[in-house]
C-alpha positions as CSV (number, residue, x, y, z in Angstrom):
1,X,-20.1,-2.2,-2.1
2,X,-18.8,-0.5,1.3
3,X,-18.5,-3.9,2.9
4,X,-16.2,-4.5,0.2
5,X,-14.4,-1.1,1.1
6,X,-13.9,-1.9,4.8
7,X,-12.3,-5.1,4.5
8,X,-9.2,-5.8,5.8
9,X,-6.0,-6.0,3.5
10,X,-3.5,-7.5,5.5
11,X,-3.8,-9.9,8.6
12,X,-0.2,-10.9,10.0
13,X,0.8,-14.5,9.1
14,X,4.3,-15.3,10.0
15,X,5.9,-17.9,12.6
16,X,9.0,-17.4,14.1
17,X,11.7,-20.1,13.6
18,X,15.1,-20.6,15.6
19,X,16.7,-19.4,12.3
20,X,13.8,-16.8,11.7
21,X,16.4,-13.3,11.9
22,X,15.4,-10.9,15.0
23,X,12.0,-9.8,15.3
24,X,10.9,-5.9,15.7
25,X,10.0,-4.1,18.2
26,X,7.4,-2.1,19.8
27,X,7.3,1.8,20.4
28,X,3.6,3.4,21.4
29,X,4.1,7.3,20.6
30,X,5.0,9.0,24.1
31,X,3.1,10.7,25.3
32,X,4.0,14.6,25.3
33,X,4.3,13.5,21.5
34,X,1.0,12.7,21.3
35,X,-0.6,16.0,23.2
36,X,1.8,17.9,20.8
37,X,0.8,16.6,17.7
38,X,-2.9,15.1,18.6
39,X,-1.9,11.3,17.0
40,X,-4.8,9.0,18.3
41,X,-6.0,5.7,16.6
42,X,-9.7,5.4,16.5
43,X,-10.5,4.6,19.3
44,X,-8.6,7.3,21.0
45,X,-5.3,5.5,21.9
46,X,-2.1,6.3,21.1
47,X,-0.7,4.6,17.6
48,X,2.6,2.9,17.1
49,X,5.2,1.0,15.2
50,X,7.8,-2.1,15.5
51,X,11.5,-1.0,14.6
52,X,14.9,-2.7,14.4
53,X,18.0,-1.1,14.4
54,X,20.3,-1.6,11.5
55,X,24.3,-2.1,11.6
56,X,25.6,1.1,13.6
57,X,27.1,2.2,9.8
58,X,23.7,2.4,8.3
59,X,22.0,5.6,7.7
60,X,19.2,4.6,5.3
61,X,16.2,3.9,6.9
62,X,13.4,1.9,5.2
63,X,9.7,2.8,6.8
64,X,6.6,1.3,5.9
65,X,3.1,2.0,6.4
66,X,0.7,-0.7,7.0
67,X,-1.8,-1.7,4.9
68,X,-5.3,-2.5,5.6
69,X,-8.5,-1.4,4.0
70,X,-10.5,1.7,5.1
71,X,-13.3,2.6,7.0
72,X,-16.1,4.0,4.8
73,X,-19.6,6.0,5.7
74,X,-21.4,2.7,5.8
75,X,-25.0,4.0,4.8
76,X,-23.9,7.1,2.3
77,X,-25.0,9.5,4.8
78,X,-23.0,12.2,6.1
79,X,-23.0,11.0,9.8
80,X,-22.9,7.1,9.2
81,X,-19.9,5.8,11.2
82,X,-20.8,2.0,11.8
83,X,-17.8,1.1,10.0
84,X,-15.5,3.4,11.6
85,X,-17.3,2.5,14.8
86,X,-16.3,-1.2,14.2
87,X,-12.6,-0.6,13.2
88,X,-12.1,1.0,16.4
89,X,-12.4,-2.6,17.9
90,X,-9.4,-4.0,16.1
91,X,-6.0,-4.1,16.0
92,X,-6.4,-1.7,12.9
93,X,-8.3,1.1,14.8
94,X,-6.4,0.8,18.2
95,X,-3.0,-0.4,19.4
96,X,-4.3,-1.4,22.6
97,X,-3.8,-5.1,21.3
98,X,-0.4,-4.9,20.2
99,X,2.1,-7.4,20.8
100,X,5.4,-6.7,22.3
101,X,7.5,-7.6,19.4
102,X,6.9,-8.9,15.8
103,X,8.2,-11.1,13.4
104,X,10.8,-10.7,10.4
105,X,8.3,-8.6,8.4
106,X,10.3,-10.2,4.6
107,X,10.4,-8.5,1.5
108,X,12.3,-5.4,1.8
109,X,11.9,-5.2,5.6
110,X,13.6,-8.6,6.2
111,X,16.9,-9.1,8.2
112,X,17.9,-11.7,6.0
113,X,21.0,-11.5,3.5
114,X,19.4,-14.1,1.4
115,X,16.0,-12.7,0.7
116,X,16.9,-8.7,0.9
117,X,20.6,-8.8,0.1
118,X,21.2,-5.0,-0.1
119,X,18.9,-3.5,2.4
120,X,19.0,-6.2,5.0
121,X,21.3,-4.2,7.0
122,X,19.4,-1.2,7.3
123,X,17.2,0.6,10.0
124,X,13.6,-0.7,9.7
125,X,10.2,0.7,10.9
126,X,6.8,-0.6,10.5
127,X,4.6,1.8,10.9
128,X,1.2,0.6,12.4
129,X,-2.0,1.5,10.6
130,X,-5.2,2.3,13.1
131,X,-7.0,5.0,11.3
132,X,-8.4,3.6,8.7
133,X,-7.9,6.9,6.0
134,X,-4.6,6.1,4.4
135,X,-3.2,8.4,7.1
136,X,-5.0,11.5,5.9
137,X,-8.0,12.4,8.3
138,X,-8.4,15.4,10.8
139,X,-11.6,16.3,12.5
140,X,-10.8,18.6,15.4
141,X,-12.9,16.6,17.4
142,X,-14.2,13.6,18.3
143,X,-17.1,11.9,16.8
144,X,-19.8,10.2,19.4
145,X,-21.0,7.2,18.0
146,X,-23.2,5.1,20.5
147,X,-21.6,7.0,23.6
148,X,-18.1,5.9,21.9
149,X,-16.2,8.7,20.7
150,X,-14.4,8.0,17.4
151,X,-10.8,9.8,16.7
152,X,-10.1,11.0,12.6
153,X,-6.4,12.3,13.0
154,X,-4.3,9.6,10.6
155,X,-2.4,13.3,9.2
156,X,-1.2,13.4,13.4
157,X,0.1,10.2,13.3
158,X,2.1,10.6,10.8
159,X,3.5,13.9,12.0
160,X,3.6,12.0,15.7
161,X,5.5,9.2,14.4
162,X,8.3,11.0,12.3
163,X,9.0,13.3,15.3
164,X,9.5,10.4,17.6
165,X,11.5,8.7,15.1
166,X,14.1,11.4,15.3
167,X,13.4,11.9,18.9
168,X,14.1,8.2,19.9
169,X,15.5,6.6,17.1
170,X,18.0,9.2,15.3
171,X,16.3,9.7,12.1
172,X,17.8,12.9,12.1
173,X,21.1,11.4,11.6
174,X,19.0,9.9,8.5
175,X,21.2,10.4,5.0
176,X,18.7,8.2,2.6
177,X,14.7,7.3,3.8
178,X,12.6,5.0,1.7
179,X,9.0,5.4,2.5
180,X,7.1,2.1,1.6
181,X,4.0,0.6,2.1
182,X,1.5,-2.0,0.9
183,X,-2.3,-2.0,-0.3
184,X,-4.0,1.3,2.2
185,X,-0.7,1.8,3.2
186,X,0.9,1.8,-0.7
187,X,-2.0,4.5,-1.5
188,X,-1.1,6.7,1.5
189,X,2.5,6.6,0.4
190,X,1.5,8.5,-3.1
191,X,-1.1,10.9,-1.1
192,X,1.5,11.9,1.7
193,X,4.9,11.5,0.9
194,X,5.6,14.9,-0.9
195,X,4.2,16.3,3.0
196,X,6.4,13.6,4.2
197,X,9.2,15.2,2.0
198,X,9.0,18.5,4.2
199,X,9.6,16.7,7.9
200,X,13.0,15.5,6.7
201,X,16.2,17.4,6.2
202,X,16.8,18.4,2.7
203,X,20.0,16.7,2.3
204,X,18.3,13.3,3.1
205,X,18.1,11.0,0.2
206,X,14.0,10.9,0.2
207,X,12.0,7.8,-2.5
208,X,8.8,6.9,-2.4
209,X,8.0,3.1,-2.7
210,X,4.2,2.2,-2.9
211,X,3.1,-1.4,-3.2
212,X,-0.2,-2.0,-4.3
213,X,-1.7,1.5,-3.8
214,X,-2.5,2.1,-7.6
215,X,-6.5,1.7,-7.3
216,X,-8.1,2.7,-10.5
217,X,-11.3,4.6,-10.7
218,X,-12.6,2.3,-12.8
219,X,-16.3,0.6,-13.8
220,X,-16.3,-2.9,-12.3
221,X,-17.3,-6.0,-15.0
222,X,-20.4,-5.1,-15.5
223,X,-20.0,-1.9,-16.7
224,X,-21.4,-0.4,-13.8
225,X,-18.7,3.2,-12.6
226,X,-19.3,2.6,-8.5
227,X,-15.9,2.3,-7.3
228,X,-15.6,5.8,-7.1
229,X,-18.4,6.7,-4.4
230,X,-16.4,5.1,-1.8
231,X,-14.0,7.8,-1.6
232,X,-16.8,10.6,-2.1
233,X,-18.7,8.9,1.3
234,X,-15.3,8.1,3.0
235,X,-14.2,12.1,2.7
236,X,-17.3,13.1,4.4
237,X,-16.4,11.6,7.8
238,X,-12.1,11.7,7.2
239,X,-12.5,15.6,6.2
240,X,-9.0,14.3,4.5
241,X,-9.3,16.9,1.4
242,X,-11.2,19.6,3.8
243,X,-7.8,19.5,5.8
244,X,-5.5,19.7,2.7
245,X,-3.7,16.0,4.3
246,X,-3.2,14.8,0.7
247,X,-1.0,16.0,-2.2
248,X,-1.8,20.0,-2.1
249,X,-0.8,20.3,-5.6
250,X,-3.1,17.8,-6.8
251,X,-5.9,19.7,-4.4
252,X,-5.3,22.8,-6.2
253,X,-5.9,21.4,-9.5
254,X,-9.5,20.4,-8.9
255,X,-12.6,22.5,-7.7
256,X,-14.0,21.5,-4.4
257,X,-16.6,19.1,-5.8
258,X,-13.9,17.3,-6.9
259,X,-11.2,16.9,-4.3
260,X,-12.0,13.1,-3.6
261,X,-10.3,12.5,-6.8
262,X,-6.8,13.9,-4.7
263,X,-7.0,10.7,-2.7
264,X,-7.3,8.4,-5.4
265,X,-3.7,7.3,-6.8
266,X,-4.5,8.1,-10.7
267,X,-4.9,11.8,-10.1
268,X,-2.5,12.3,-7.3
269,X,0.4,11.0,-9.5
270,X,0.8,13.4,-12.0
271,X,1.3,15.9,-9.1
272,X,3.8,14.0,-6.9
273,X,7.4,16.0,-6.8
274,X,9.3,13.2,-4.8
275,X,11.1,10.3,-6.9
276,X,9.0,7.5,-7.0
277,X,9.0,4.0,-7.8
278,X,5.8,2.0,-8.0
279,X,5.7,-1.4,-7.6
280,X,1.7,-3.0,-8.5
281,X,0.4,-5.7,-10.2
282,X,-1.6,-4.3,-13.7
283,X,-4.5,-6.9,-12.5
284,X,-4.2,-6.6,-9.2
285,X,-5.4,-9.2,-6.8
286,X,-7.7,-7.2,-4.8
287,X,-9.0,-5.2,-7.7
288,X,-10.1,-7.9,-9.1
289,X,-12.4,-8.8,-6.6
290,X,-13.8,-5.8,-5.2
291,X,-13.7,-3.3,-7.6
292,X,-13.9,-5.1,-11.0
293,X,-16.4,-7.3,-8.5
294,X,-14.9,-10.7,-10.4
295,X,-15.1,-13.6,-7.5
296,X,-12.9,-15.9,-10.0
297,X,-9.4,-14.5,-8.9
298,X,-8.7,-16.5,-5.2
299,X,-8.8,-13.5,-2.8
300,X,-9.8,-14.6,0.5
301,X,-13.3,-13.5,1.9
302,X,-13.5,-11.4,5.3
303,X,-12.0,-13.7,7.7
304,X,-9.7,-15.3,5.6
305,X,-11.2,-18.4,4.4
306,X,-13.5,-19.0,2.0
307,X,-11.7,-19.0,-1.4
308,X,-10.6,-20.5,-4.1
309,X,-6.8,-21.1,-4.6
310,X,-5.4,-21.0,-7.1
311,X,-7.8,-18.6,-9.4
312,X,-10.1,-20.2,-11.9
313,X,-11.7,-17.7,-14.5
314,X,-13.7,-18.1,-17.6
315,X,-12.8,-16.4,-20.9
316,X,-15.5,-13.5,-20.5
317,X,-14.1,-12.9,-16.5
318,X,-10.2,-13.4,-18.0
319,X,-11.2,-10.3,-20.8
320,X,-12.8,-8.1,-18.5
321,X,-9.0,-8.9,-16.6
322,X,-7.3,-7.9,-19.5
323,X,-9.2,-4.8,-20.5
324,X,-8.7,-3.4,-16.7
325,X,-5.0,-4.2,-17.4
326,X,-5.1,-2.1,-20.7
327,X,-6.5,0.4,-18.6
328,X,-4.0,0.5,-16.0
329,X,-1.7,1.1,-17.9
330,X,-3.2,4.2,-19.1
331,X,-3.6,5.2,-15.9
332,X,0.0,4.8,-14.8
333,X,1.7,6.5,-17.6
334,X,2.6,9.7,-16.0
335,X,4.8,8.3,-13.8
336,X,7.0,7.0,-17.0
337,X,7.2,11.0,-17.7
338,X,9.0,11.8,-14.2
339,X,12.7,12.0,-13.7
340,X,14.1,9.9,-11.1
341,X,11.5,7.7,-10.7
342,X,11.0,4.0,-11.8
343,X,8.7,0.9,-11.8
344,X,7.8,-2.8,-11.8
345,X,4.6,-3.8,-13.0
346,X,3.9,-7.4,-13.4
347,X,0.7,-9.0,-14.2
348,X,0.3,-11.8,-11.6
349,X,-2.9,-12.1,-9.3
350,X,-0.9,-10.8,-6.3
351,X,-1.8,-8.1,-4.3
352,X,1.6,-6.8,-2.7
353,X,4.6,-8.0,-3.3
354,X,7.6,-6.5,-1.5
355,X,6.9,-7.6,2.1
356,X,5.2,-11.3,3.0
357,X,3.9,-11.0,6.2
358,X,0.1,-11.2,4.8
359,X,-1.8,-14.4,4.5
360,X,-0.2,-17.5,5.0
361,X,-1.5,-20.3,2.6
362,X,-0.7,-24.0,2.3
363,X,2.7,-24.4,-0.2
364,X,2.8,-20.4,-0.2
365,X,0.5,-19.8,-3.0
366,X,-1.7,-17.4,-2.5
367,X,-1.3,-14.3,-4.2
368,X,-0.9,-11.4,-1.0
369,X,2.3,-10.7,-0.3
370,X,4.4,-12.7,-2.4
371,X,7.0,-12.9,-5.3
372,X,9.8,-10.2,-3.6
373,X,12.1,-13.1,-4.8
374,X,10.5,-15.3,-6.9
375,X,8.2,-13.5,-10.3
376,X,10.4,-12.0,-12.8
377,X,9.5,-9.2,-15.5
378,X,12.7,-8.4,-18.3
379,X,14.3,-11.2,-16.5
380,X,14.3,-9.4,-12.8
381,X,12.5,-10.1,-9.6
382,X,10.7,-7.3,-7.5
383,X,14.0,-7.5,-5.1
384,X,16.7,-7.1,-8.2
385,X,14.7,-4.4,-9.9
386,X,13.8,-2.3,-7.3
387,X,18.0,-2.6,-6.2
388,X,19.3,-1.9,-9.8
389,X,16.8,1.2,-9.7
390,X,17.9,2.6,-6.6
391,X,21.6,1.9,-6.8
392,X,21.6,3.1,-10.6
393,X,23.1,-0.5,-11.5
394,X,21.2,-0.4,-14.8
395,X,19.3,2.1,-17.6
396,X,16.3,0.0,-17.5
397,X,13.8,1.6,-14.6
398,X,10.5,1.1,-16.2
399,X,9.9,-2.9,-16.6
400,X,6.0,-3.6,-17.7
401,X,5.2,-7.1,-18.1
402,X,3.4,-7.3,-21.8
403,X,2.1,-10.8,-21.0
404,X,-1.6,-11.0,-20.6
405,X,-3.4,-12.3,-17.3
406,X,-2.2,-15.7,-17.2
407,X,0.4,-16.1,-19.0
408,X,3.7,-14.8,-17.3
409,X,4.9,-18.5,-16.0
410,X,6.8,-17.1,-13.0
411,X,3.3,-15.6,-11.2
412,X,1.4,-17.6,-8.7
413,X,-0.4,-21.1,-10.5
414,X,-3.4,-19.9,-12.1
415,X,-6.1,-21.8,-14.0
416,X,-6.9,-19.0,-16.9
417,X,-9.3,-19.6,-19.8
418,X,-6.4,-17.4,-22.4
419,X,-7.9,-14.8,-24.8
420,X,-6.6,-15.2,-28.3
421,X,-7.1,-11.4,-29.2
422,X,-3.8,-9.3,-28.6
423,X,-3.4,-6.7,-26.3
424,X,-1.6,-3.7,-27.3
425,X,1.4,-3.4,-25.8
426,X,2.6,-0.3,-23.5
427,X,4.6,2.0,-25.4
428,X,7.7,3.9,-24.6
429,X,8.8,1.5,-21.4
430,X,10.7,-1.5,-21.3
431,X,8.1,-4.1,-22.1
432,X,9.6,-8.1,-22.7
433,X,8.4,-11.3,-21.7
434,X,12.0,-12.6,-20.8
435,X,11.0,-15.3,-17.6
């Protein structure tokens, strides 16, 4: 179960091309920025984040935090680090390895007209992610582990990275920020970005966009209720909920012996103030596999090889699909309740879907980080819905796919053994199966 926790969630994929549009840059948090705030990755050097400058009009800034697993207390002791310990050695626990520059990042981050046609022009950052608690750990200090000593501030380089923004970048001069992210990073958008809220002026234009944050706590297939234990272990060594570095309203709602549920995206979301629009698969890739623990779905083992493409599942492992899917979107309804807030919610086998930088397949079908373009739910793709949202071109916000696992034709190839029992559909949101 924690090996499952720990594993990687995105692995960059992409090849530059004489046509590919201008890469991003690299920008390690200066120093007197780091002593001020106290930003360190894991392993105790200084964290960072590739930007490119928009047109000289634009003042919207799109910034996204990396996704990328977590690192868990790999023995369910109070003291076990091994994970963290391991994390520090990657380019997800330091920034020691960092290139120079980075490709075209897609999705909503991408350069391009034709694949991001109205926020192509805008100021991007890509936040790197190399503390491995959704950005919400703080131990004062550092933790020895084998006569290595292990850094928990992900809260700090946050901070460190917004103040550098506007030091170096002009955020100030910010009039709308979109704060995105995928998988880890997609969660830490829901458990900071009402904090994040407070280090921008308040005549900024503020939205939070997660991408495939929405982890249920949820019993896997077997009927076996696990899942949530990671987070229980995984507070222990962050101190994430000690510190208050999640949503403080969702904190003050639940007694000490349960604040792990405040960094977990189904309780947090009822308590979030700052317009939000969720994009997530309701059977989620990467759920699938590790927490409904279903092998049958085509996510990649640790490494990146290893599976099957495109997903094969039997008619027991395709119900067990569609019951998590009932009970997502369960889970999800408060956010149909807030004002100013909207959401796509398809019900492909993807796991992130408005970036592509992830894994790169043969014939781009494998399910992380596609479909910005290409699935459709009430006849829109993630790129046109998330635009007529934001830009208030249409009434429709909510868009729920009511097809069942398998059975949206637009989503990745899939070979699904289909369920003849109907599955309710989600009431009061725009639900149609208009491909």
């Amino acid at each position: 179960m924690i090996r499952h926790f720990v594993v990687a969630l995105s692995l960059l994929g992409s090849v530059l091309s004489s046509s590919s549009p201008p890469p991003m840059a690299l920008k390690i948090i200066e120093p007197d920025i780091v002593t001020a705030t106290g930003a360190a990755c894991l392993d105790g050097s200084a964290p960072g984040y590739y930007y490119r400058l928009g047109a000289t009009t634009s003042k919207r800034w799109i910034i996204y935090l990396e996704g990328g697993g977590w690192c868990a207390n790999g023995g369910g002791s109070v003291d076990n680090f091994e994970s963290c310990a391991t994390r520090a050695s990657t380019d997800t626990g330091s920034s020691k390895g960092y290139p120079p520059t980075t490709p075209d990042y897609g999705g909503v981050l991408s350069a391009a007209p034709s694949v991001n046609p109205d926020f192509h022009q805008d100021n991007h950052v890509f936040v790197k992610y190399c503390d491995g608690s959704s950005w919400t750990s703080y131990r004062q200090h550092p933790v020895n582990v084998d006569g290595r000593e292990l850094h928990f501030r992900g809260r700090s380089n946050l901070v460190a990275t917004f103040k550098q923004l506007r030091a170096a970048l002009h955020l100030q001069g910010a009039q709308e920020v979109i704060l995105t992210g995928g998988s880890a990073g997609g969660l830490a958008v829901m458990l900071n970005m009402d904090f994040v809220a407070t280090l921008l002026p308040r005549t900024v234009r503020f939205t939070g966009y997660p991408d495939a944050g929405f982890f249920l706590d949820a019993p896997n297939a077997a009927g076996e209720h696990v899942w949530y234990k990671n987070w229980i272990e995984a507070d222990k060594l962050w101190h994430s909920t000690l510190s208050n570095h999640t949503n403080t309203q969702c904190l003050a709602a639940y007694p000490a012996t349960q604040s792990w549920k405040c960094l977990m995206a189904p309780y947090v979301l009822p308590h979030i103030e700052t317009p939000l629009y969720i994009i997530n698969s309701q059977v989620d890739l990467w759920s699938t596999e590790f927490i409904l623990g279903l092998h049958c779905a085509g996510w990649p083992s640790p490494g990146g090889g290893g599976a099957a493409w495109p997903p094969n599942c039997s008619s027991s492992e395709t119900a067990a699909i569609n019951l998590w899917r009932t009970g997502f979107q369960a889970a999800i309804a408060p956010l149909f309740e807030k004002a100013r807030s909207g959401a796509y919610i398809d019900t492909c086998l993807v796991h992130s879907q408005n970036v592509d930088y992830c894994y790169s397949q043969p014939g781009n079908v494998h399910g992380n980080c596609v479909g910005w373009n290409s699935f459709l739910v009430l006849g829109r793709t993630p790129q046109q819905a998330f635009s007529e949202y934001y830009f208030n071109r249409s009434s429709t916000v909510f868009l729920v796919d009511n097809a069942t696992c398998g059975n949206n034709p637009t989503c990745p190839p899939a070979r699904i053994v289909h369920e003849t029992a109907a599955v309710p559909d989600f009431n009061a949101v725009s639900t149609a199966q208009n491909y």
